[in-house]
N, C-alpha and C positions, 0 to 999 in steps of 0.2 A: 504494500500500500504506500501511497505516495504518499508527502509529509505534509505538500497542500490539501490532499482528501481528509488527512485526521484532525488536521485542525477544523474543517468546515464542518464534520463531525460530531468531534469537541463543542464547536460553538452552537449545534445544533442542540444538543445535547442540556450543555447549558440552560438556553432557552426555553426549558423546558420547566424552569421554574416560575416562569413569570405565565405559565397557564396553571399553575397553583396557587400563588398570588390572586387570580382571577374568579378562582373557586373558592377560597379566603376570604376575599373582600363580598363576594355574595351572600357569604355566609356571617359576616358581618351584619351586613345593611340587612338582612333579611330577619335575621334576629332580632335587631334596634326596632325593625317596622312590625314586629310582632308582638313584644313587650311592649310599644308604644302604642297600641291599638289595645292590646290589654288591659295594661293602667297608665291612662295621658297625663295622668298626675306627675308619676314619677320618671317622665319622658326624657324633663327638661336637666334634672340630675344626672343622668347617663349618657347625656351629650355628650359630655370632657372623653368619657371613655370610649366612644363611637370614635371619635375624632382621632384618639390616642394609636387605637388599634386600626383603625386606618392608615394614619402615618407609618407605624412599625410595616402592616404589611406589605404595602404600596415602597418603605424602603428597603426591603427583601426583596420585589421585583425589579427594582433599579437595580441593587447589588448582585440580581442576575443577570442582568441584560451588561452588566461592568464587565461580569466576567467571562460573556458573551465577543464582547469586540477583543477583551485584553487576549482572549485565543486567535481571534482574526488578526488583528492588527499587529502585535506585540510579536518582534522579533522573528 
């Protein structure tokens, strides 16, 4: 195998976290809009956490798509 095919590969590979990321953040929002439909009292307090765990996982999909190009690009 040629050394261009493993990295395309590799970075395919990779990529393959930011469709778990995808499944993650559904599974986020779709909980928040469940509990919030639930009790809309206690909506407004679990915002911070909605938002929180959003961030974390949306920067686990960036930090795959990093190590995505650093296979393509890098050296």
């Amino acid at each position: 195998m040629e050394a261009e095919a493993a990295k395309m590969i590799g970075a395919g590979i990779a990529c393959l976290g930011m469709g778990g990321v995808a499944i993650g953040l559904g599974n986020i929002f779709s909980s928040y809009l469940a509990g919030a439909l639930r009790n809309p009292s206690a909506a407004d307090s679990q915002f911070g956490r909605l938002i929180f765990g959003f961030a974390v996982t949306e920067a686990l999909g960036i930090f795959s798509l990093l190590i995505a190009l650093l296979l393509l690009y890098a050296v």
